[in-house]
C-alpha positions in Angstrom: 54.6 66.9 -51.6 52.8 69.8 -51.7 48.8 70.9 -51.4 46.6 73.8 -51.1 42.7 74.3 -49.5 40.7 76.6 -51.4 37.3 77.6 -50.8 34.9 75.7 -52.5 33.5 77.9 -54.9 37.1 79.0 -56.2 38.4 77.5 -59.1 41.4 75.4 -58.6 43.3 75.5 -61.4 45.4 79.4 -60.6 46.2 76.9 -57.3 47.6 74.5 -59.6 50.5 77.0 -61.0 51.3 78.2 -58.0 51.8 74.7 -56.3 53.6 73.9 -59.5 55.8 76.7 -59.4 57.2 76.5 -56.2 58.5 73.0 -56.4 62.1 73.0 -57.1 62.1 69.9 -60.0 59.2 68.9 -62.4 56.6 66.5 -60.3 56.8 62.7 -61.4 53.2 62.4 -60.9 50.2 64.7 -60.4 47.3 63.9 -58.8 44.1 66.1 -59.0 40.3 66.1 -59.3 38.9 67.4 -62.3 39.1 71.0 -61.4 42.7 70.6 -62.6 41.4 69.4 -66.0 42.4 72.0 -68.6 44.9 71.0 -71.4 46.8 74.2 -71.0 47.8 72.5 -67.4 48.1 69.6 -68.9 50.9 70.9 -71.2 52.6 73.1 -69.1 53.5 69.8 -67.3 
């Protein structure tokens, strides 16, 4: 498991790579609010 705190008037999504990145396998599952929402993100997962 992994997670981040960013301030609140950051976007989230160049969080989103990074946490993805430094995982060592592809997540099963993904769970986000919709600051994650971009269909690039989507895809890249």
């Amino acid at each position: 498991m992994s997670f981040t705190l960013s301030p609140g008037q950051a976007h989230e999504l160049p969080s989103a790579y990074a946490l993805r990145d430094e995982r060592p396998h592809p997540p099963t599952y993904v769970v986000c609010d919709r600051g994650y929402a971009s269909h690039k993100f989507r895809e890249d997962l």
